[in-house]
KEPA-687846 format. One record per residue (C-alpha): residue number from 1; residue in three letters; x, y, z. Coordinates in Angstrom, 3 decimals, always signed. Example, Ala and Ser with C-alpha at 12.3 -4.5 7.8 and 13.67 -1.06 7.14 Angstrom:
2
   num   residu          x          y          z
     1      ALA    +12.300     -4.500     +7.800
     2      SER    +13.670     -1.060     +7.140
//
This chain:
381
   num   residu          x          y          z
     1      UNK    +57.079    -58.402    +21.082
     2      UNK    +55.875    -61.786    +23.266
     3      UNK    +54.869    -57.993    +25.913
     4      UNK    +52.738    -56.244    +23.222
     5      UNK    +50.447    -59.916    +22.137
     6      UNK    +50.202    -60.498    +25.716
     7      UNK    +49.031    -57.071    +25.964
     8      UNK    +46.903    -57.616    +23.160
     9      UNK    +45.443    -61.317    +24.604
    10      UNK    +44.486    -59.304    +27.868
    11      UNK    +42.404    -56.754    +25.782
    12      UNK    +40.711    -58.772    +23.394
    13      UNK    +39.245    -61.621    +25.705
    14      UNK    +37.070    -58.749    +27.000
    15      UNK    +36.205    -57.387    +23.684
    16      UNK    +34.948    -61.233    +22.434
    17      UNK    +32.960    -61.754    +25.412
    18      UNK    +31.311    -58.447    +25.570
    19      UNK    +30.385    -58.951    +21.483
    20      UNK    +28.685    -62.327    +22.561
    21      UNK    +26.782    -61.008    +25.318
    22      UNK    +25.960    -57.875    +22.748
    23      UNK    +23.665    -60.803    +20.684
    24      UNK    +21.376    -60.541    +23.367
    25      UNK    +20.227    -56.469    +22.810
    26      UNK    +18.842    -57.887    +19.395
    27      UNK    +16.087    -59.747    +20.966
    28      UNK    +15.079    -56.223    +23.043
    29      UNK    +12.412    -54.022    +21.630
    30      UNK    +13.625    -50.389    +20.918
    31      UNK    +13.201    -48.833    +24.501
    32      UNK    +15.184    -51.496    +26.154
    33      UNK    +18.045    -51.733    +23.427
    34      UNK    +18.535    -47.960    +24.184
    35      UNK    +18.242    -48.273    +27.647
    36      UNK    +20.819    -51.125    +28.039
    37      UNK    +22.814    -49.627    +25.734
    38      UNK    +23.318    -46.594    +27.660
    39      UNK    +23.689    -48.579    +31.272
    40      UNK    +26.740    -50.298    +28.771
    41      UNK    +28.212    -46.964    +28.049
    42      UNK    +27.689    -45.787    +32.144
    43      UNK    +29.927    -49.182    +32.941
    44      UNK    +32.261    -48.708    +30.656
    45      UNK    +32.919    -45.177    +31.679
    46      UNK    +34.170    -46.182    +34.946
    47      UNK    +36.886    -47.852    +33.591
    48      UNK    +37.655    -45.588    +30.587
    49      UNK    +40.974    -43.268    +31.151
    50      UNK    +38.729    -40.688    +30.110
    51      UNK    +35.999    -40.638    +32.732
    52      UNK    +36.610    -37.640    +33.852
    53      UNK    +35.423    -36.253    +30.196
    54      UNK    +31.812    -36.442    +29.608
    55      UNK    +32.181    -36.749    +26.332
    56      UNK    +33.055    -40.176    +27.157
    57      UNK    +29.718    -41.355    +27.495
    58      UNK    +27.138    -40.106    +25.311
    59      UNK    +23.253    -41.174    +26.323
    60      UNK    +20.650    -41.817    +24.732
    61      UNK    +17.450    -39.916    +27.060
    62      UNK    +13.528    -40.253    +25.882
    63      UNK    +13.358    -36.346    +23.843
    64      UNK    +10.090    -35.681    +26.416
    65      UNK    +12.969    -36.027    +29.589
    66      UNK    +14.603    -33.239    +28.223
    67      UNK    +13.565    -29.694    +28.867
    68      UNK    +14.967    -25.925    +28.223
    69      UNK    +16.429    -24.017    +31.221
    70      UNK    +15.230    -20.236    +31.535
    71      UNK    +18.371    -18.588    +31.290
    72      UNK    +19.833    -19.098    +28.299
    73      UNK    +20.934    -15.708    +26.524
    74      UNK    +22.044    -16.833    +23.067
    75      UNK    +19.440    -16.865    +20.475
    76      UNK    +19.338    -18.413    +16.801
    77      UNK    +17.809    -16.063    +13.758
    78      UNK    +14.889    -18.727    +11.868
    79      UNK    +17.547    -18.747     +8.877
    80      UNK    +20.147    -19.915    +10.901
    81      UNK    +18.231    -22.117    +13.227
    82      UNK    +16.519    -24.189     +9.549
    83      UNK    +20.454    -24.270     +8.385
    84      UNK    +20.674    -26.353    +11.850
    85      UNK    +17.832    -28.495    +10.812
    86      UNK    +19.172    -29.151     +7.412
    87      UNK    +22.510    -30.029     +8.920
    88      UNK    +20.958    -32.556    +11.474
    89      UNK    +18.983    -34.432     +8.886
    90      UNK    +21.835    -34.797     +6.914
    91      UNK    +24.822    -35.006     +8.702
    92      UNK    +22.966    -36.406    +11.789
    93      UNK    +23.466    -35.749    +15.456
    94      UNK    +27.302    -34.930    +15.983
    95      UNK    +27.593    -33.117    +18.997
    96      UNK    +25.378    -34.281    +21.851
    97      UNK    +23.414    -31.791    +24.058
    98      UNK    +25.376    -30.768    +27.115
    99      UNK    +22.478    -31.581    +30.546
   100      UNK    +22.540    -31.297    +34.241
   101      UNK    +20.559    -34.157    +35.393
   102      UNK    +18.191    -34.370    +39.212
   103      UNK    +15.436    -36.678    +39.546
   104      UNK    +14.926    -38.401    +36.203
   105      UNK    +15.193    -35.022    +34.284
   106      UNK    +17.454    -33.782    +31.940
   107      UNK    +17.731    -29.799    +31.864
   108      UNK    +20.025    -28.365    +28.534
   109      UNK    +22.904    -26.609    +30.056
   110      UNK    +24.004    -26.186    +26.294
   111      UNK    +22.782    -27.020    +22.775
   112      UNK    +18.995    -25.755    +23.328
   113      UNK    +18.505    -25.675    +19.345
   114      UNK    +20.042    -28.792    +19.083
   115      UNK    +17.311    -30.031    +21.514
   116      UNK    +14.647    -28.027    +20.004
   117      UNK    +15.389    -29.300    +16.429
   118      UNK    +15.411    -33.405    +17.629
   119      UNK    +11.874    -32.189    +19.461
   120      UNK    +10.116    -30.450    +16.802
   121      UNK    +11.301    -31.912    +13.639
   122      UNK     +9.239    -34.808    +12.437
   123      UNK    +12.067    -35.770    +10.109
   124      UNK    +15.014    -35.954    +12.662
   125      UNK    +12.752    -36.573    +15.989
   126      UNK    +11.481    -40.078    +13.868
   127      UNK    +15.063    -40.928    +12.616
   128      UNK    +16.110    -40.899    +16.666
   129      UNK    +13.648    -42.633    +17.668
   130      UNK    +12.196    -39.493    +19.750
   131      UNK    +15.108    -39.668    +21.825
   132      UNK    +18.138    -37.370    +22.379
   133      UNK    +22.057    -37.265    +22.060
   134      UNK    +22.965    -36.196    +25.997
   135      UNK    +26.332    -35.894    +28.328
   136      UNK    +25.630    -34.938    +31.892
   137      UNK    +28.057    -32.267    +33.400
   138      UNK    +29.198    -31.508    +36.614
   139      UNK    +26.737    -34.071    +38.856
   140      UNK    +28.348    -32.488    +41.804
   141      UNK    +27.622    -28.724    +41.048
   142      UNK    +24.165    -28.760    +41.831
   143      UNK    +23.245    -24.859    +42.390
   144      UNK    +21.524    -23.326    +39.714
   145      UNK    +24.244    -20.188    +39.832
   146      UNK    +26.791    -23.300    +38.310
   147      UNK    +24.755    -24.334    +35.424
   148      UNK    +24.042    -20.790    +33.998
   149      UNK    +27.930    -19.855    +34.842
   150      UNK    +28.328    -23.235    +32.361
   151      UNK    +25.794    -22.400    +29.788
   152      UNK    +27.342    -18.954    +29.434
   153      UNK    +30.967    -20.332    +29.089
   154      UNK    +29.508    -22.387    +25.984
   155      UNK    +27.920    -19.653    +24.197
   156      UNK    +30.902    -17.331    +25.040
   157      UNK    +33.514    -19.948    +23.666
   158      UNK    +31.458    -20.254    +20.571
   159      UNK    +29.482    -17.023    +19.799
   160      UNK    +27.492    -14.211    +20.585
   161      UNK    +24.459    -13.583    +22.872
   162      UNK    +21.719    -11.157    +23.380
   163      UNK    +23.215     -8.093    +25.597
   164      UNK    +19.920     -7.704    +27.346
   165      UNK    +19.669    -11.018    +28.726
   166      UNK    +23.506    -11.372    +29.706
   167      UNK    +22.796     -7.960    +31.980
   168      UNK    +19.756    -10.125    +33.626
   169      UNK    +22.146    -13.069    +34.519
   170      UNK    +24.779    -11.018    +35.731
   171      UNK    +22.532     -9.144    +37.766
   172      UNK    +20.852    -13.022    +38.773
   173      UNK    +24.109    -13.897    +39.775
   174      UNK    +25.092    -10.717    +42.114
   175      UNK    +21.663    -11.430    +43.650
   176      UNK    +22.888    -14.708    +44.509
   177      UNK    +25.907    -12.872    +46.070
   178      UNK    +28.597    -13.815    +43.634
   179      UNK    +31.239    -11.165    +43.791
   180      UNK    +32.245     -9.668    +40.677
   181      UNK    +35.453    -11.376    +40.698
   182      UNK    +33.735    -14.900    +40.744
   183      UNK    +31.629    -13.673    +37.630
   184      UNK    +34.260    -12.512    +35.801
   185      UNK    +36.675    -15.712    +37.034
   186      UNK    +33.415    -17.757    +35.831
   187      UNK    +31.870    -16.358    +32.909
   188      UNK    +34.957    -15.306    +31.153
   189      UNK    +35.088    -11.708    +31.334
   190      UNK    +36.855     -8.751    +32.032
   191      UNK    +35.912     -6.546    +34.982
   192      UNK    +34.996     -3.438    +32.999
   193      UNK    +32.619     -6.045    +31.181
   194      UNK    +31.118     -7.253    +34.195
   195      UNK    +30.451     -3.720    +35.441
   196      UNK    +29.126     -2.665    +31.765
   197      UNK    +26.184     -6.165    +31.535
   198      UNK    +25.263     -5.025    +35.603
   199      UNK    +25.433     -1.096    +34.330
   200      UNK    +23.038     -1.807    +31.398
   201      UNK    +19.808     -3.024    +33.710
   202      UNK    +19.729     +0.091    +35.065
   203      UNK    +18.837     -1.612    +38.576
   204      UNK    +21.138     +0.211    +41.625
   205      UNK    +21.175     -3.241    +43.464
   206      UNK    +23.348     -4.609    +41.410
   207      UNK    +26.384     -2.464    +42.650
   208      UNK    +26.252     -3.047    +45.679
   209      UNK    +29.302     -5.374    +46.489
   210      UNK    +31.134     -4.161    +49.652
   211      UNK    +33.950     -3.319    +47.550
   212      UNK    +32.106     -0.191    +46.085
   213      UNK    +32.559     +2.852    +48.357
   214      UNK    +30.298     +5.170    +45.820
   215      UNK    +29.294     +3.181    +43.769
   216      UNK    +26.993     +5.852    +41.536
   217      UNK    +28.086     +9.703    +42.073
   218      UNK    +26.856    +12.020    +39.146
   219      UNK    +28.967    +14.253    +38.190
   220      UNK    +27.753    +18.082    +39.823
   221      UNK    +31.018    +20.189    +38.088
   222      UNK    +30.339    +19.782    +34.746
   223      UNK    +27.182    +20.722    +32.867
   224      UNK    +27.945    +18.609    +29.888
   225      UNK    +26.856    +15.468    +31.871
   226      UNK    +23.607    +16.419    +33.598
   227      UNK    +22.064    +13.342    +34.339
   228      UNK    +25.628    +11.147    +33.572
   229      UNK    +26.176     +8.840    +36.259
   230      UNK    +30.134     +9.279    +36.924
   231      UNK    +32.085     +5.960    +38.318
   232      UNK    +35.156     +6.847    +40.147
   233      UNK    +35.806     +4.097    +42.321
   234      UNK    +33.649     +0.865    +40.840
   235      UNK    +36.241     -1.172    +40.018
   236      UNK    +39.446     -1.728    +41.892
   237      UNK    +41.641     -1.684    +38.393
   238      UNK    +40.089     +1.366    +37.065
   239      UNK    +43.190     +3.250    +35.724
   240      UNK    +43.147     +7.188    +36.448
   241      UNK    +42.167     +7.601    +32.658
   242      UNK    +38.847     +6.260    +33.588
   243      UNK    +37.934     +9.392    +35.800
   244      UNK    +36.820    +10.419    +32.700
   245      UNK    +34.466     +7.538    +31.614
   246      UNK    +30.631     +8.398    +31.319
   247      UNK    +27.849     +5.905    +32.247
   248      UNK    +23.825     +6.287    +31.112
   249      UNK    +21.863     +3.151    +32.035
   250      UNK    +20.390     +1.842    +28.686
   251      UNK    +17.097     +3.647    +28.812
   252      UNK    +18.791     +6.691    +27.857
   253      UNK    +20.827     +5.475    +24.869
   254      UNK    +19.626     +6.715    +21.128
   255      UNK    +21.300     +3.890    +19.635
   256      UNK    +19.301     +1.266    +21.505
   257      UNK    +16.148     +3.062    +20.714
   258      UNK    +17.548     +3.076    +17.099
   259      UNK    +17.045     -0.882    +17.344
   260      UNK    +21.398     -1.292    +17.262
   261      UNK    +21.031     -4.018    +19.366
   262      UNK    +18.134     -5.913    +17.696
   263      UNK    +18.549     -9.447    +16.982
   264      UNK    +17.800     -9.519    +13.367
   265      UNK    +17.350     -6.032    +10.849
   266      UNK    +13.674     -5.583     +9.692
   267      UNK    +11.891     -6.453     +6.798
   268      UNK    +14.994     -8.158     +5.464
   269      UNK    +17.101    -11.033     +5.747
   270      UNK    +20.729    -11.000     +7.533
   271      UNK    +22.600    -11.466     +3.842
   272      UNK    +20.427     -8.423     +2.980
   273      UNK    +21.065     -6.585     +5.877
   274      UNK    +24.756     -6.955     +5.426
   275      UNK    +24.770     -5.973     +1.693
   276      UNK    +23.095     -2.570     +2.682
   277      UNK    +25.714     -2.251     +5.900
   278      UNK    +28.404     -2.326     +3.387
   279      UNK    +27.052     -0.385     +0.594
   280      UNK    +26.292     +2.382     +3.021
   281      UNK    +29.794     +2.782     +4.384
   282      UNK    +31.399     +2.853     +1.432
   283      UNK    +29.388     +5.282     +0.024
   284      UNK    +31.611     +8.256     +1.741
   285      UNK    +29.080    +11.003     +1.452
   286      UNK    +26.206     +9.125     +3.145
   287      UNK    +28.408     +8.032     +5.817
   288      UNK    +29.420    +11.289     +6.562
   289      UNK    +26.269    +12.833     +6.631
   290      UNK    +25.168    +10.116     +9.284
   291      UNK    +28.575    +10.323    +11.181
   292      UNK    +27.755    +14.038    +11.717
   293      UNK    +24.421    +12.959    +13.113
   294      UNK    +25.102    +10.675    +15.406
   295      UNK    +27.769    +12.622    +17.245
   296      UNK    +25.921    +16.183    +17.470
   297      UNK    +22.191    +14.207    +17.862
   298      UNK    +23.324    +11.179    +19.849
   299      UNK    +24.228    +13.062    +23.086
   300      UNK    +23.545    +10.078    +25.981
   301      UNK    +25.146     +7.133    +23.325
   302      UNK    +28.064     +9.284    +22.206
   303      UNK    +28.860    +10.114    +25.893
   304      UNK    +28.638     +6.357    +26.944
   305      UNK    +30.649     +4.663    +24.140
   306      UNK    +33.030     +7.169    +23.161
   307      UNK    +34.539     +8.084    +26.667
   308      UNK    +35.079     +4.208    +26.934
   309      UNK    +39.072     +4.090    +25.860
   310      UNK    +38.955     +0.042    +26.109
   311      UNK    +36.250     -0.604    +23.220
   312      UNK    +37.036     +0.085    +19.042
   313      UNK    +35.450     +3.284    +19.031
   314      UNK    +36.003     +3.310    +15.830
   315      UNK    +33.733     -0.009    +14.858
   316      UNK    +30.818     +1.367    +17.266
   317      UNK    +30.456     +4.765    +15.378
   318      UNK    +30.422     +2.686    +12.135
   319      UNK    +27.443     +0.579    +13.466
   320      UNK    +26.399     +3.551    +14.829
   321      UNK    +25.940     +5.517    +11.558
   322      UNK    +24.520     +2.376    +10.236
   323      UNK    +21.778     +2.321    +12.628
   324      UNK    +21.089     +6.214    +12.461
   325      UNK    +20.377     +6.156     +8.581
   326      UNK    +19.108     +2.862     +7.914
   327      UNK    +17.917     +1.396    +10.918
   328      UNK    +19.785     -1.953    +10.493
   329      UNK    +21.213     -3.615    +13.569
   330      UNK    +24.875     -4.177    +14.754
   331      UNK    +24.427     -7.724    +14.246
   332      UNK    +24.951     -6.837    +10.713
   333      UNK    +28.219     -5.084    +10.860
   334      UNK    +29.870     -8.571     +8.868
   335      UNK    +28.962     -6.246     +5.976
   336      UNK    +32.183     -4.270     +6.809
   337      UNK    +33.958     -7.479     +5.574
   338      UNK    +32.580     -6.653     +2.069
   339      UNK    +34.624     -3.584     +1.124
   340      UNK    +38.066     -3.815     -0.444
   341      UNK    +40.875     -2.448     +1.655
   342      UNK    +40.778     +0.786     +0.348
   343      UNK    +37.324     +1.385     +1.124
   344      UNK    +37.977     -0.078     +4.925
   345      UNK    +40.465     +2.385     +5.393
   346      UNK    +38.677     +4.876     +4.101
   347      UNK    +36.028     +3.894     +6.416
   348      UNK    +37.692     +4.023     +9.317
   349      UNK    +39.732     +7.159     +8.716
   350      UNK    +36.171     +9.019     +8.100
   351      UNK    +35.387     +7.597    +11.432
   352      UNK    +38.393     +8.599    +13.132
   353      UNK    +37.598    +12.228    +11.894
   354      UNK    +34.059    +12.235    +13.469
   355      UNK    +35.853    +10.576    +16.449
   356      UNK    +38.104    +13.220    +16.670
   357      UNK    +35.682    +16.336    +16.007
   358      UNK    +33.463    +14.617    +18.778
   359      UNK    +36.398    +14.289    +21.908
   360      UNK    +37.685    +17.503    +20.624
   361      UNK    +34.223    +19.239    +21.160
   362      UNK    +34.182    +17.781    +24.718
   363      UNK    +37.011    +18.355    +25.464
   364      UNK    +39.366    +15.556    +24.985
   365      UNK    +42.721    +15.207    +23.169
   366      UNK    +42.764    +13.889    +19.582
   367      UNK    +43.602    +10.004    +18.948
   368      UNK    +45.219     +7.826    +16.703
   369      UNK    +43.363     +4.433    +15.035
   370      UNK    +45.613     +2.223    +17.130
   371      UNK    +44.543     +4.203    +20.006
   372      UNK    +40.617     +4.024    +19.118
   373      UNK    +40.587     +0.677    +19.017
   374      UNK    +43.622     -0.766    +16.647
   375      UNK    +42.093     -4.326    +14.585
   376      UNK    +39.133     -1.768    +12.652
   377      UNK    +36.521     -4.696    +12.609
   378      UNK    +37.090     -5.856    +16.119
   379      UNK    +33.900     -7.083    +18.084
   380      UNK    +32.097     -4.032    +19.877
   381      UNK    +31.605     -5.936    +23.536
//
């Protein structure tokens, strides 16, 4: 006992002088409270157990210090990005923006709409004082190759970004000679994935680690895939299965042209979007019709996705479908989550079929759902 109230003796003779130095910040005008606040927080940090954390020190930085990096991939629909708004003015700031910080600036390494909403609404920018919520990451990573690697991990960790611009980093960061390994070790990926975002530009250059022997061959012995580039050796844990994989650089895909990978469905909102994405698959007859479509009319896509054995072929022929009749994106495919059981399984049993009819007709064996892709509603990529 006479242990713990020393213990507690020690801490608090600290604590009471510290609160009677504190008097002093209310004589400071705004600026310098928050600025001695903060140099407070930075010498307390080097004595906190949890220094190492950079949550441990939040900062206060002047909003006009702060500024967007040019790399970020994840984007924010408007409704989403007002839902943000609303939820700052009235739950406040609670997570700060992650920064890397060189010569008096502050560039967002993570929480860009966070940043964006302190900057541009008049509501929250004047209840902050026109300052922002900031912890500094990794001072001693200082390459710019680091800070993207870090922004990624955050979005990854948390959500979804636009394919497009994840295929320009990845390509950024092979240009920067980071081997595929390191981006994968980095990012948080899978090789295959790796390959697929530096496949997806279209650009040669980026296949050109010294690991790759051939690293494009199209295939000259079968007429089916004129103009298919054929990987046989990319990747060093490419199975034998994947001699039969078929690669078309974006360009060539029907579904991208078909807008599947837009951002946000057109002349609708996302709740819309994903009313009509569910109402269209469970109506049997209309999926059917576009199933048939996309695998007889959707040559370059079909020979892409549904060669790849690692992905739910099953959920990318439903999006599929979805963006052959009605033009709405996969970023609505939460609409599956609308039907009852029984109309999932119908669902994905009329997919299956189309699945089957397709690998059948170029020559492939027939499949079962756990091997087209198992969990039905699993993320495509």
């Amino acid at each position: 006992m006479n242990a713990v109230l020393q213990s507690s003796i020690v801490f608090n003779d600290p604590v009471s002088n510290a609160e009677q130095a504190f008097v002093g910040l209310e004589s400071m005008d705004i600026a310098q409270k928050i600025d001695a606040i903060n140099r407070i927080k930075i010498a307390l940090q080097k004595h906190s157990p949890f220094a190492d954390e950079p949550v441990d020190c939040v900062q206060w930085v002047p909003a006009e210090l702060v500024t967007a990096n040019d790399y970020n991939p994840n984007t924010v629909a408007p409704p989403e990005m007002k839902l943000l708004e609303h939820s700052i003015t009235e739950d406040g700031y609670t997570q700060p923006i992650v920064s890397w910080h060189r010569d008096g600036q502050y560039e967002v390494v993570d929480g860009f709409h966070r940043h964006r909403v302190g900057k541009e609404s008049k509501t929250v920018n004047k209840r902050v004082h026109g300052y922002l919520p900031l912890v500094v990451i990794n001072a001693e990573r200082q390459d710019k190759t680091d800070r993207i690697a870090s922004t990624i991990r955050h979005n990854r960790a948390r959500g979804k970004h636009r394919v497009e611009a994840m295929s320009e980093i990845v390509v950024e960061l092979k240009r920067r000679n980071w081997t595929d390994e390191k981006i994968a070790r980095e990012l948080g990926m899978d090789a295959d994935e790796v390959l697929r975002l530096c496949q997806i530009t279209g650009i040669a250059e980026a296949f050109k680690d010294e690991q790759f022997s051939q690293a494009w061959e199209a295939d000259k012995t079968d007429e089916s895939a004129v103009g298919a580039e054929i990987i046989s050796d990319v990747i060093s844990d490419f199975q034998p299965n994947d001699k039969g994989r078929v690669f078309h650089t974006w360009e060539k895909w029907e579904c991208f042209r078909a807008g599947f990978y837009a951002e946000r469905p057109v002349n609708m909102t996302h709740e819309e979007g994903e009313k009509k994405y569910g109402d269209f698959l469970a109506d049997l007859s209309a999926f059917e019709s576009a199933l048939h479509g996309v695998t007889t009319q959707w040559k370059f896509s079909c020979e892409h996705y549904l060669t790849n054995d690692r992905m739910n072929r099953i959920a990318w022929l439903g999006q599929a479908s979805v963006a052959y009749a009605l033009g709405i994106p996969s970023c609505c495919r939460g609409g599956y989550h609308r039907l009852d059981e029984a109309q999932k399984a119908a669902a994905d049993d009329m997919a299956l079929k189309y699945l089957n009819l397709w690998l059948a007709a170029n020559g492939h064996e027939a499949i079962t759902h756990e091997q087209a892709g198992g969990r039905t509603e699993a993320e495509l990529y």
